[in-house]
FIDREN-709797 format. One record per residue (C-alpha): residue number from 1; residue in one letter; x, y, z. Coordinates in nm, 2 decimals, decimal comma, always signed. Example, Ala and Ser with C-alpha at 12.3 -4.5 7.8 and 13.67 -1.06 7.14 Angstrom:
BEGIN
{1 A {+1,23 -0,45 +0,78}}
{2 S {+1,37 -0,11 +0,71}}
This chain:
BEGIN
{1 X {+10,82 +11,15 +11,35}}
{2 X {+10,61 +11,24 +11,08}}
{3 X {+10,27 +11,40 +11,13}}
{4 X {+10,09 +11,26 +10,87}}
{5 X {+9,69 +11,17 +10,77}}
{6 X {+9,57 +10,90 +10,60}}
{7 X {+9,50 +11,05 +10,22}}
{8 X {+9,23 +10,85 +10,03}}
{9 X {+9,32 +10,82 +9,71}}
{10 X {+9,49 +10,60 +9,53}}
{11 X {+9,85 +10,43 +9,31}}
{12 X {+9,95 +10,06 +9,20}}
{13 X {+10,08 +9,90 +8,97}}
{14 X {+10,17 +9,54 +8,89}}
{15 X {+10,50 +9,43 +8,59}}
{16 X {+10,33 +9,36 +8,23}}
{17 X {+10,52 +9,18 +7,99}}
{18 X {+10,47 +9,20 +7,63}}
{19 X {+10,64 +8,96 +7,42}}
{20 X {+10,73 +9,07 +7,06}}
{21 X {+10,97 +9,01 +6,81}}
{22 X {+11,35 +9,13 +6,81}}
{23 X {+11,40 +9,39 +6,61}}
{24 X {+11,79 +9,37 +6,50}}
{25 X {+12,01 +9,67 +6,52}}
{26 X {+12,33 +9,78 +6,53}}
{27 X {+12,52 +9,88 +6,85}}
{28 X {+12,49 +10,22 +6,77}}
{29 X {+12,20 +10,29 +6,58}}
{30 X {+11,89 +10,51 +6,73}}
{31 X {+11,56 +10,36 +6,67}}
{32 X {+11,26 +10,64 +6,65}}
{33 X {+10,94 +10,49 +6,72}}
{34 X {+10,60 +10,74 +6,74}}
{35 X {+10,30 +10,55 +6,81}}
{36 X {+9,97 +10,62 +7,03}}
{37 X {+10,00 +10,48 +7,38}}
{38 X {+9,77 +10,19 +7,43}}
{39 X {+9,66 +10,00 +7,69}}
{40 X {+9,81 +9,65 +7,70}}
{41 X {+9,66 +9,35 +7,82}}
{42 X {+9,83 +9,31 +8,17}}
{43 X {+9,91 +8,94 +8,32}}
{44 X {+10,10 +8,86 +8,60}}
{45 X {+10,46 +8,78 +8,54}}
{46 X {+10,61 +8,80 +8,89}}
{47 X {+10,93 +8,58 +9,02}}
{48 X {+11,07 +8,61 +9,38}}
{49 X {+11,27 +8,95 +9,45}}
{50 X {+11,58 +8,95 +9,65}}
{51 X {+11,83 +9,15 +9,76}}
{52 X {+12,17 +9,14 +9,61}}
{53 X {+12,44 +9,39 +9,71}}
{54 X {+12,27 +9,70 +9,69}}
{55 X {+11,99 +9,63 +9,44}}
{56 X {+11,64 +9,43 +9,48}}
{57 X {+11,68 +9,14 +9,17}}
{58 X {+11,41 +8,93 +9,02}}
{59 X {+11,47 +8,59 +8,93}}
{60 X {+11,60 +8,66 +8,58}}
{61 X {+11,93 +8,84 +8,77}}
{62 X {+11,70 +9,20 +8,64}}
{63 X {+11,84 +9,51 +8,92}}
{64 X {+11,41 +9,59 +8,96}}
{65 X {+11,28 +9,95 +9,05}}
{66 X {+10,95 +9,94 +9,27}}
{67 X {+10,70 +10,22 +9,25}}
{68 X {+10,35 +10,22 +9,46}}
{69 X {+10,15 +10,29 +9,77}}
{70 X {+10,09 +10,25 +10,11}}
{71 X {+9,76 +10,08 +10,19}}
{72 X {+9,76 +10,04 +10,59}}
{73 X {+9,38 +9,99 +10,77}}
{74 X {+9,45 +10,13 +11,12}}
{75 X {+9,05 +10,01 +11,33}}
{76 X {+8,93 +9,73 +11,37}}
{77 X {+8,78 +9,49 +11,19}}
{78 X {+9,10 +9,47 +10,93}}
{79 X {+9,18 +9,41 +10,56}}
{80 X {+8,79 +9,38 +10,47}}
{81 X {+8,82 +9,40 +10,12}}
{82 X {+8,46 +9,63 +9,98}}
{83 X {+8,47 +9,82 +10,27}}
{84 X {+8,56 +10,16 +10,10}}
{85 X {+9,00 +10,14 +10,20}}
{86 X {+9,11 +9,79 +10,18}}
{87 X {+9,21 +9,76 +9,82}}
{88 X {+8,97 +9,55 +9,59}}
{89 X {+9,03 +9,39 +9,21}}
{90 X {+8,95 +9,72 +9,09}}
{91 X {+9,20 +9,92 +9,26}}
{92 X {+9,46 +9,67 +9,18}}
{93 X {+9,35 +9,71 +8,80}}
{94 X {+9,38 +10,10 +8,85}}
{95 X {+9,69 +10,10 +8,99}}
{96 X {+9,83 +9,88 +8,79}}
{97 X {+9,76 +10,07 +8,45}}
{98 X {+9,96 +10,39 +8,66}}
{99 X {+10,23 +10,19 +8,65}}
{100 X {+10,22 +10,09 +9,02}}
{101 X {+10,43 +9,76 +9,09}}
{102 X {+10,38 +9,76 +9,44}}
{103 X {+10,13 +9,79 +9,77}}
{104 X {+10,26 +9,81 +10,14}}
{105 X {+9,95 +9,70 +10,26}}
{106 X {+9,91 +9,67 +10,68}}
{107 X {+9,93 +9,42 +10,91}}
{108 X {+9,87 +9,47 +11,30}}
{109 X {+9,98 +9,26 +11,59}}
{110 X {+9,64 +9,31 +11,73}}
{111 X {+9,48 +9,17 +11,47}}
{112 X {+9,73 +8,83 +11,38}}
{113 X {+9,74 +8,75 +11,78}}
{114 X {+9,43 +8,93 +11,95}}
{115 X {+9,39 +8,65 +12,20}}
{116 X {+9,77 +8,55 +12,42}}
{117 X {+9,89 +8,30 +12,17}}
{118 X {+9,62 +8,26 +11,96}}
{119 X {+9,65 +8,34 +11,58}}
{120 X {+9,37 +8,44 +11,37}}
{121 X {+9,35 +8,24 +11,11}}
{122 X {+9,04 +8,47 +10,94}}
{123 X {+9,26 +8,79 +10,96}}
{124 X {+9,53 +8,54 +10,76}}
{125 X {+9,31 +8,44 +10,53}}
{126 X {+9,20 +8,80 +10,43}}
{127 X {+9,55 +8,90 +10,40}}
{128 X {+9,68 +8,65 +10,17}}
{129 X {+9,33 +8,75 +9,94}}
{130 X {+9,45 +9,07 +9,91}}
{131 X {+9,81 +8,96 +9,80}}
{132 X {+9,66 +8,73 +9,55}}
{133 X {+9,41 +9,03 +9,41}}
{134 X {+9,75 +9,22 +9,34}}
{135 X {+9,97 +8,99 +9,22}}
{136 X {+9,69 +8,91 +8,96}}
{137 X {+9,76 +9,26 +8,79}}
{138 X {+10,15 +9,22 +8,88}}
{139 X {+10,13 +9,38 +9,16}}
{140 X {+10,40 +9,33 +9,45}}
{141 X {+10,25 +9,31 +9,83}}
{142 X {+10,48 +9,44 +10,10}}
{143 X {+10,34 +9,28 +10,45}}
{144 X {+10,40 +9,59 +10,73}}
{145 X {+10,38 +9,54 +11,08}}
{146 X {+10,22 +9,87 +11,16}}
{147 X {+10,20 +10,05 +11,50}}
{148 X {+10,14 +10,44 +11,54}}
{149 X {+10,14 +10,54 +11,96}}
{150 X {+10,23 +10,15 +12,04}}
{151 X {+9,89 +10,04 +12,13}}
{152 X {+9,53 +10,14 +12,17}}
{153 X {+9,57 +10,17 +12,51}}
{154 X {+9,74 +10,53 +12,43}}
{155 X {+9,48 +10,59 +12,14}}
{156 X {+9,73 +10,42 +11,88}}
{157 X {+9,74 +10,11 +11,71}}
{158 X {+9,99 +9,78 +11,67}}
{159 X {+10,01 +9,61 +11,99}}
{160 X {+9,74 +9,41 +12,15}}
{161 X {+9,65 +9,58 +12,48}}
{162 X {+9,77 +9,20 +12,63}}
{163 X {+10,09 +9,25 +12,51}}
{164 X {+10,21 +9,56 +12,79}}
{165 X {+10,12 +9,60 +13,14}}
{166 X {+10,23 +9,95 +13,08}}
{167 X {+9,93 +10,21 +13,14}}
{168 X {+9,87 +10,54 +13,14}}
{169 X {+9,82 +10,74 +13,54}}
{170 X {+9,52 +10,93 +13,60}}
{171 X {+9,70 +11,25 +13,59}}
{172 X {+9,85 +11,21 +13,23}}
{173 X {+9,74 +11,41 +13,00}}
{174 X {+9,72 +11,24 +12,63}}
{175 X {+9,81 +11,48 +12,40}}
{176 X {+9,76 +11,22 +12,08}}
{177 X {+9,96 +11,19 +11,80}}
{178 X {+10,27 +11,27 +11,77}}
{179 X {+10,33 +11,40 +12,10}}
{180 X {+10,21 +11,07 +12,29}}
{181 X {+10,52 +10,94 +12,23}}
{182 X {+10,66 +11,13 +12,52}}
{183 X {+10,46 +11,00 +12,78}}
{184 X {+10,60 +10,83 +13,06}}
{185 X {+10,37 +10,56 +13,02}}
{186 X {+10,42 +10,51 +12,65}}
{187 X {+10,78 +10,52 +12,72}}
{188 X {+10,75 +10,24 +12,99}}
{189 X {+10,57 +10,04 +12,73}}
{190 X {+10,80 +10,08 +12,46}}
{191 X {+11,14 +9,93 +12,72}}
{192 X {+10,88 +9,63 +12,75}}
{193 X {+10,92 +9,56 +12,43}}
{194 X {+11,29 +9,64 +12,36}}
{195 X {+11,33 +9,44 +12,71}}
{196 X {+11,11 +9,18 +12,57}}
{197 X {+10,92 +9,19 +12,91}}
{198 X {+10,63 +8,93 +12,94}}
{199 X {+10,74 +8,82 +12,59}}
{200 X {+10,60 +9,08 +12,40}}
{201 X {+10,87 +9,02 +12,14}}
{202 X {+10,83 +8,65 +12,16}}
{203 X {+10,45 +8,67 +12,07}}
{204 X {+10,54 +8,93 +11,79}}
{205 X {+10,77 +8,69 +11,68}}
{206 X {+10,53 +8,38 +11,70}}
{207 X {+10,27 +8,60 +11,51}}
{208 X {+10,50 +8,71 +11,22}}
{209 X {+10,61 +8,35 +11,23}}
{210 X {+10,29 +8,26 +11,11}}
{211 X {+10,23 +8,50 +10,88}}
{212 X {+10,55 +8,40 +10,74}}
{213 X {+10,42 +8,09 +10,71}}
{214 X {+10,08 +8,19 +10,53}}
{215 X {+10,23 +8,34 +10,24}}
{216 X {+10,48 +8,08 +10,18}}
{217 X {+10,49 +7,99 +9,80}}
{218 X {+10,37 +8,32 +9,71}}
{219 X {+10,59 +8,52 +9,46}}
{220 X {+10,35 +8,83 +9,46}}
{221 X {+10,50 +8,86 +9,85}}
{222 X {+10,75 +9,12 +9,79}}
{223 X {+10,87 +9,05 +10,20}}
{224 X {+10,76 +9,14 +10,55}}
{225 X {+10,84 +9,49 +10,77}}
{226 X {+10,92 +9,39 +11,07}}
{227 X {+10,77 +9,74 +11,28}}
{228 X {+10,67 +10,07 +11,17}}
{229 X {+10,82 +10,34 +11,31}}
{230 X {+10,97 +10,21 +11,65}}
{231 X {+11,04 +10,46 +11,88}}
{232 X {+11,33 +10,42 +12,16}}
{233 X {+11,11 +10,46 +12,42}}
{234 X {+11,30 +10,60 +12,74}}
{235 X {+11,60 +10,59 +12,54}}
{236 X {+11,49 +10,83 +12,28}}
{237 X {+11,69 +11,14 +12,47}}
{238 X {+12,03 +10,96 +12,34}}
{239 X {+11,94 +10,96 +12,04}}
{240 X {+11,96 +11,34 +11,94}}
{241 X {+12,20 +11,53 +11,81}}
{242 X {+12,36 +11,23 +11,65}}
{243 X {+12,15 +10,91 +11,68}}
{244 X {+12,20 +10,68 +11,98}}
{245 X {+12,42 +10,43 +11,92}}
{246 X {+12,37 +10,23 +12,27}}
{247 X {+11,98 +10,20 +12,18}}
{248 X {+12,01 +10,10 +11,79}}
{249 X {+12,23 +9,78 +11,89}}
{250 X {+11,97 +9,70 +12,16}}
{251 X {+11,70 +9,76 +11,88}}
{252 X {+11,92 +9,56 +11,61}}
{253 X {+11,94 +9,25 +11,80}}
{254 X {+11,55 +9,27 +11,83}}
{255 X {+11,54 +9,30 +11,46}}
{256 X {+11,72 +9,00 +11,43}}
{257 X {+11,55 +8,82 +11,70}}
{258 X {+11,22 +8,85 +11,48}}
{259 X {+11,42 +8,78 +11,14}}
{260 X {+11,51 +8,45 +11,34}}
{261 X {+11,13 +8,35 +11,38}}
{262 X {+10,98 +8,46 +11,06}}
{263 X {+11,27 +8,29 +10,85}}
{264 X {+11,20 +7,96 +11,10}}
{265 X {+10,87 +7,93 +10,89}}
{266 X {+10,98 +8,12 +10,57}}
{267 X {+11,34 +8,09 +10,49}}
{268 X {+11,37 +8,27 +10,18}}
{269 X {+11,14 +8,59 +10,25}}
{270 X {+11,28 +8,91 +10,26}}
{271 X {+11,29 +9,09 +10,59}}
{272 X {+11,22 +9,47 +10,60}}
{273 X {+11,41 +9,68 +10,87}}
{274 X {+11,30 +10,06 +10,93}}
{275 X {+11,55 +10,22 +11,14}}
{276 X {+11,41 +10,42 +11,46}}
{277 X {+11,17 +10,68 +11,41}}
{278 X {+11,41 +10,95 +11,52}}
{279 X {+11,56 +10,92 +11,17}}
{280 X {+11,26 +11,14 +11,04}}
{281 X {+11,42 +11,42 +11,25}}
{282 X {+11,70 +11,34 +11,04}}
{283 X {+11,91 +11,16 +11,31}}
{284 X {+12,11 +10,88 +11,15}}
{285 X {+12,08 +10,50 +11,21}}
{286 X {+12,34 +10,27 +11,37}}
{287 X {+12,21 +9,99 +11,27}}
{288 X {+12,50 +9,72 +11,11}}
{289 X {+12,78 +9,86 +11,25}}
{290 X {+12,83 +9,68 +11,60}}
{291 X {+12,78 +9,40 +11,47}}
{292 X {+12,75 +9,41 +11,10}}
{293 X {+12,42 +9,27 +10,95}}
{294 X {+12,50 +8,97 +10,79}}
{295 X {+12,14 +8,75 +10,76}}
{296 X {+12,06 +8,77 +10,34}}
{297 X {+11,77 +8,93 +10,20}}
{298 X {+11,80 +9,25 +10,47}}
{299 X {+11,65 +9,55 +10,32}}
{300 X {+11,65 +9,89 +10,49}}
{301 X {+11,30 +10,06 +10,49}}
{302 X {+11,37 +10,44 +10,61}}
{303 X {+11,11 +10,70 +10,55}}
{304 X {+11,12 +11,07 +10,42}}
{305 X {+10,89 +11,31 +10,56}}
{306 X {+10,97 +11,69 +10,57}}
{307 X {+10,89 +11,82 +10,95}}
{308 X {+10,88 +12,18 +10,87}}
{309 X {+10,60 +12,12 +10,61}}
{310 X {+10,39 +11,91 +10,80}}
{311 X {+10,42 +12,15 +11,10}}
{312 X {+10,31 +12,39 +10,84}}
{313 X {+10,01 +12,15 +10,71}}
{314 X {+9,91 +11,98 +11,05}}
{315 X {+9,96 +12,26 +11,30}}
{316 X {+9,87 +12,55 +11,11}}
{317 X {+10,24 +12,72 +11,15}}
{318 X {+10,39 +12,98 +10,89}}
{319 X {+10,41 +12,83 +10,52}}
{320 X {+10,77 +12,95 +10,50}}
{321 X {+10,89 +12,69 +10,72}}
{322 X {+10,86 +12,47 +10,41}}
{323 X {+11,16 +12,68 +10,26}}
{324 X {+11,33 +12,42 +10,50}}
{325 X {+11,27 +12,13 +10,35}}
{326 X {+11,54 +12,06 +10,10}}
{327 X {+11,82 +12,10 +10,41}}
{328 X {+11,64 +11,86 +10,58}}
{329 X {+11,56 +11,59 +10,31}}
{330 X {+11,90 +11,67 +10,17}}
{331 X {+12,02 +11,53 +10,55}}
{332 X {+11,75 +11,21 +10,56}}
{333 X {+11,90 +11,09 +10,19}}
{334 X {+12,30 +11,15 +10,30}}
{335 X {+12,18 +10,94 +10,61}}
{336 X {+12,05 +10,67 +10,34}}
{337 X {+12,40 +10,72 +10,11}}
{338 X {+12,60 +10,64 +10,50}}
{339 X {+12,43 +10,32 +10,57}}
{340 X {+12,43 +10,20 +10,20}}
{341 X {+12,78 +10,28 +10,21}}
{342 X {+12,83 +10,08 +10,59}}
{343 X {+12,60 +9,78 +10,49}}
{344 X {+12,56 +9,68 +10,09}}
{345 X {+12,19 +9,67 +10,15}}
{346 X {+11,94 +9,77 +9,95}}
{347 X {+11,71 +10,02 +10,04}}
{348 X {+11,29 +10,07 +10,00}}
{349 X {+11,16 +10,40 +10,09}}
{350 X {+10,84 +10,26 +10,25}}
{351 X {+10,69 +10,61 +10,33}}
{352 X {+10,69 +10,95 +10,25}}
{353 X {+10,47 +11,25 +10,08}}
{354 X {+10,25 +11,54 +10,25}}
{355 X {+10,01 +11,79 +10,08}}
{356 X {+10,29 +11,96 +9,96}}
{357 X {+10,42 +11,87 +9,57}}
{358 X {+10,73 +12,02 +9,61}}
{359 X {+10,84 +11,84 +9,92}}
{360 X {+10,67 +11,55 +9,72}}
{361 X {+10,93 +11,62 +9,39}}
{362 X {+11,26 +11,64 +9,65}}
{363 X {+11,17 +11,26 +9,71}}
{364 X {+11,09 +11,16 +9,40}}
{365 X {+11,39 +11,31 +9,22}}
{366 X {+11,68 +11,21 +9,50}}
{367 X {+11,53 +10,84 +9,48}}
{368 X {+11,54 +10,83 +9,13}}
{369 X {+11,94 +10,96 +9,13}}
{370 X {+12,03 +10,69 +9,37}}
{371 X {+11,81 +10,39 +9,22}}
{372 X {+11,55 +10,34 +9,49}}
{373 X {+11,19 +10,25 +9,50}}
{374 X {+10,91 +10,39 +9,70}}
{375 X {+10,57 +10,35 +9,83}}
{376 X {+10,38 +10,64 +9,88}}
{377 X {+10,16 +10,73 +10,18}}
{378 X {+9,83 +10,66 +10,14}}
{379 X {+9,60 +10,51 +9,91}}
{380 X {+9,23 +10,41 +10,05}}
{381 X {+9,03 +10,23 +9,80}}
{382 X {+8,85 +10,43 +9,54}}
{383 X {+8,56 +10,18 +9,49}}
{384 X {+8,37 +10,19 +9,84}}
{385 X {+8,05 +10,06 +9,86}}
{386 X {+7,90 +10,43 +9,75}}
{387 X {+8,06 +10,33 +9,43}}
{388 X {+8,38 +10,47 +9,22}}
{389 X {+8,52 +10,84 +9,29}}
{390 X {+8,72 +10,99 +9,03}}
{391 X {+9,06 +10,83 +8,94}}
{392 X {+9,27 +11,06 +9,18}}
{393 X {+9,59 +11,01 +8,97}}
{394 X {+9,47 +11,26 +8,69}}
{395 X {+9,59 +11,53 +8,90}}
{396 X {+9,87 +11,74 +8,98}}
{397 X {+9,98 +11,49 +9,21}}
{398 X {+9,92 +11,17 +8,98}}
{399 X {+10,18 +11,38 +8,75}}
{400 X {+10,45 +11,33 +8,99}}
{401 X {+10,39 +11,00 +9,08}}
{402 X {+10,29 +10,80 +8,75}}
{403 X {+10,63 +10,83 +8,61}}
{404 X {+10,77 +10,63 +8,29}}
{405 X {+11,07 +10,48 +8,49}}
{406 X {+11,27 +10,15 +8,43}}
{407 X {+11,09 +9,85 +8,63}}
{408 X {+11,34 +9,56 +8,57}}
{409 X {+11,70 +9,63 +8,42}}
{410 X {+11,94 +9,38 +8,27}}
{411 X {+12,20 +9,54 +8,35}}
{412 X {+12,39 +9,78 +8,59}}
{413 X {+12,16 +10,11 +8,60}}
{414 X {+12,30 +10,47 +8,56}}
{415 X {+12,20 +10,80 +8,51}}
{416 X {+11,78 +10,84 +8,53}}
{417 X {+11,56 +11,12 +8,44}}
{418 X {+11,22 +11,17 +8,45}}
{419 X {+11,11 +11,52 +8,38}}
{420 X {+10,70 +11,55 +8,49}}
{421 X {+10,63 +11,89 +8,34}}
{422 X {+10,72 +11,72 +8,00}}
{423 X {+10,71 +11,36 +8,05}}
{424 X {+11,09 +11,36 +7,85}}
{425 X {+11,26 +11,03 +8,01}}
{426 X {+11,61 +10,93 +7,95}}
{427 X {+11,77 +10,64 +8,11}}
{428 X {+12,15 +10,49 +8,09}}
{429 X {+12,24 +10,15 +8,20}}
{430 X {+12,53 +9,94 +8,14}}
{431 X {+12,37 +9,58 +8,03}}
{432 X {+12,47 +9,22 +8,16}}
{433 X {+12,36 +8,90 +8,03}}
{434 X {+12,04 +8,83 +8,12}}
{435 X {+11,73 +8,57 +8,01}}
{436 X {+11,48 +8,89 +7,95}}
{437 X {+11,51 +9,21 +7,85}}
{438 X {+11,49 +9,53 +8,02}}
{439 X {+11,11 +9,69 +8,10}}
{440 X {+11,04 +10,05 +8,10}}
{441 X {+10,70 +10,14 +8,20}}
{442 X {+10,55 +10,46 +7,99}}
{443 X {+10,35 +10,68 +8,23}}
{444 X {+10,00 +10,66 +8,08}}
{445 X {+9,91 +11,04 +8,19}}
{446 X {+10,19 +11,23 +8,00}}
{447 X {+10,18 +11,13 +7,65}}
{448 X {+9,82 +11,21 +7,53}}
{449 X {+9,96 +11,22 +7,15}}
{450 X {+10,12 +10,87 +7,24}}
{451 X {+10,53 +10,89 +7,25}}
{452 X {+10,86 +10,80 +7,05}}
{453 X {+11,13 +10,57 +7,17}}
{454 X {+11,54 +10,64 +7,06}}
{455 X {+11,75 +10,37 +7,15}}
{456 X {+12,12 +10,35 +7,19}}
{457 X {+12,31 +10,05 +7,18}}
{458 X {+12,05 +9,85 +7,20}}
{459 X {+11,70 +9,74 +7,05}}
{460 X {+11,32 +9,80 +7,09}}
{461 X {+11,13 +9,47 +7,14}}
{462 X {+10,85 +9,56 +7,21}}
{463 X {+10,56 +9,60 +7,00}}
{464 X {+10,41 +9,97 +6,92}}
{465 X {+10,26 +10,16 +7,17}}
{466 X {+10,31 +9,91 +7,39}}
{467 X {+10,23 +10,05 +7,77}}
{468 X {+10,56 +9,86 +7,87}}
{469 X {+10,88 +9,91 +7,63}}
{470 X {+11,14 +9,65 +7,65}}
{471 X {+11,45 +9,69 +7,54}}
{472 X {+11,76 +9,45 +7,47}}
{473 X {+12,14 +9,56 +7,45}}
{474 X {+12,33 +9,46 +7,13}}
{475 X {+12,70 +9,43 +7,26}}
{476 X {+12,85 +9,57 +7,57}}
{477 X {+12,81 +9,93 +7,52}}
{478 X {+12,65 +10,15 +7,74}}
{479 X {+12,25 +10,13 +7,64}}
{480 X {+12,07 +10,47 +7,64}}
{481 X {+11,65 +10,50 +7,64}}
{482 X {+11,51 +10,85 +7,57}}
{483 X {+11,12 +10,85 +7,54}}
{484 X {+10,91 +11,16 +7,51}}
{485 X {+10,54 +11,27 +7,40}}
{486 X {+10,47 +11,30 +7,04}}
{487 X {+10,43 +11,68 +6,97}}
{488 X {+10,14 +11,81 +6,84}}
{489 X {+10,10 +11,84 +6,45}}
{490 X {+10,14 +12,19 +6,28}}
């Protein structure tokens, strides 16, 4: 599991369209196009996303990419937007001129249910605010169920302390996060909920249910994670060397138990599954292969965390051990190419990143191979009520993650390359009829002499400088988009 603190700082970034006239070219001509980046005016243009085959499609049949950031308020009271972390209309403005289409902002059992069988209708309320604050700038909301250490009656978070009669003895020591996860008592807790003793998973169920229904009708709702991070509970011994097969069917037909309820009030929102935490000690996931998953709209939501490094970061071991990282993370994504083989199912990476850039980059460059999205962990707002800190993606780290990269494609995506030293970004994709063209956001930290488009086999529609370039295919052909900074003049 992934020892990881909450960094407050920020990324988001909602789709901007920018309608312009076609400009008509031949199949193979290259189109050269230095301007000055400038800022566009940004207005929502979100449709529903859903999965198809591998790939997460927006109403217009578009294969869409989804970069952004984790946005999860662990205490009590939750999602109070101007308290300094939940995210306000100024950090959805700021993320969304990074180039940010996406938030995983979370949700807690504790708070939708904390009274047996009682929604809070406030908490509800607060959440679907904040969904409507970032679909505004285009920005996609990701609803996760979080939990870290079950419940606060460990020191954790997630489950209301009504939910388990599970509790800790006198003599047991609490060595907090991550190592409460092998308490005895944790453990205990964790069967109640895989047993679905007292009904713990019914009143998980009942609550997503109505979250579900809250955000009905909403297209910024990109869909709803069903748990962070569940751990096996007394089961998690099976599950190393080679992942536990007997647990992961057991865990499965909870998934589906609570895909059952939240589609009962929301048939045509997309459900998130993570598989179980072990999988960020690389072991791989069972899930749909006894049985198959066959419910529509399944996405899988693994995470990628190096161990060695955050041993490294968080427990003060040698640096070296981060020399380790690309074996592991090399493991976690042919896990990911296994069940994308096995399933069909497209694939989110809902979490990863550490303090270290070079774990960051082994992430960011395997995701962008394989076309997969990501949400960074964590953004805290950046307008408390102190007032604005600096914009933290002006950094070495906003480098890496405010990437020109290909939000919507129409088309079958190939080979994508974003180099950050140089901002140079080529992309190939092999285009499909389609009612709107293809967007490719243009990072607005790389290309401080503004940037040139070439084109093959297709067309620049989009008007100079725009912040988002879209592109339509003339014929069949492969199309192929190379954009890079304007060099300075001699």
């Amino acid at each position: 599991m992934a020892m990881r603190g909450i960094m407050r700082w920020a990324a988001v970034r909602g789709r901007r369209t920018i309608g312009a006239a076609v400009v008509a070219v031949a199949a193979a001509a290259l189109v050269a196009v230095p301007v000055p980046a400038v800022a566009a005016p940004i207005g929502p243009s979100l449709s529903r996303i859903q999965a198809e085959g591998g790939y997460l499609v927006d109403a217009l049949g578009r294969r869409v990419l989804l970069h952004g950031v984790n946005n999860v308020d662990k205490q009590a009271p939750y999602i109070e937007p101007g308290d300094g972390f939940t995210v306000t209309e100024a950090d959805a403005a700021l993320l969304a001129r990074h180039g940010f289409n996406t938030v995983r902002l979370g949700v807690s059992f504790d708070g939708l249910m904390p009274t047996r069988g009682t929604v809070d209708t406030a908490y509800l309320d607060r959440v679907a605010s904040v969904i409507d604050t970032l679909a505004a700038q285009g920005i996609y909301t990701l609803l996760d169920n979080h939990q870290d250490g079950l419940s606060k009656i460990w020191g954790g978070n997630g489950f209301p302390e009504w939910s388990l009669r599970s509790r800790p003895a006198p003599w047991e020591p609490n060595p907090g996060f991550p190592l409460y996860y092998l308490m005895p008592s944790m453990n205990r807790g964790w069967d109640e909920v895989w047993d679905n003793s007292n009904g713990v998973l019914d009143y998980l169920g009942q609550a997503l249910a109505a979250l579900a229904a809250k955000v009905n009708g909403r297209a910024g709702v990109l869909g709803v994670e069903l748990m962070n991070e569940p751990w096996p509970g007394s089961a998690f011994h099976t599950c190393f060397p080679n992942g536990c097969p007997g647990f992961d069917a057991k865990y499965q037909a909870a998934m589906q138990k609570l895909t059952d309820a939240v589609r009962a009030r929301n048939a045509a929102l997309p459900v998130f599954w993570e598989p179980n935490v072990t999988w960020n000690e690389t072991m791989p996931t069972n899930l749909g292969k006894n049985p198959p998953i066959t419910s529509p709209d399944i996405v899988f939501a693994p995470h990628d965390y190096c161990i060695p490094s955050q041993l490294a970061i968080y427990l003060g071991l040698p640096e070296q051990l981060r020399g380790l990282c690309p074996v592991q993370q090399d493991k976690t994504w042919g896990n990911v190419d296994a069940f994308t083989r096995r399933t069909g199912i497209p694939t989110l990476v809902t979490e990863f990143g550490d303090g270290d850039t070079t774990v960051l980059r082994n992430t960011l460059v395997r995701a962008d191979e394989r076309f997969i999205g990501w949400q960074y962990w964590h953004y805290a707002s950046s307008f408390g009520p102190g007032g604005a800190r600096p914009d933290p993606f002006l950094g070495d780290l906003g480098r890496d993650l405010v990437r020109t990269y290909p939000q919507a494609t129409a088309g079958t995506p190939g080979r994508l390359v974003f180099d950050t030293a140089t901002g140079d970004f080529t992309y190939t994709y092999t285009p499909r009829a389609a009612s709107a063209p293809t967007e490719i956001y243009v990072s607005d930290v790389h290309y401080p002499r503004g940037y040139e488009v070439r084109v093959e086999g297709g067309a620049v529609t989009s008007a100079p400088g725009a912040r988002v370039v879209t592109v339509a295919a003339v014929g069949s052909a492969a199309v192929t988009v190379t954009i890079r900074g304007v060099a300075p003049a001699r």
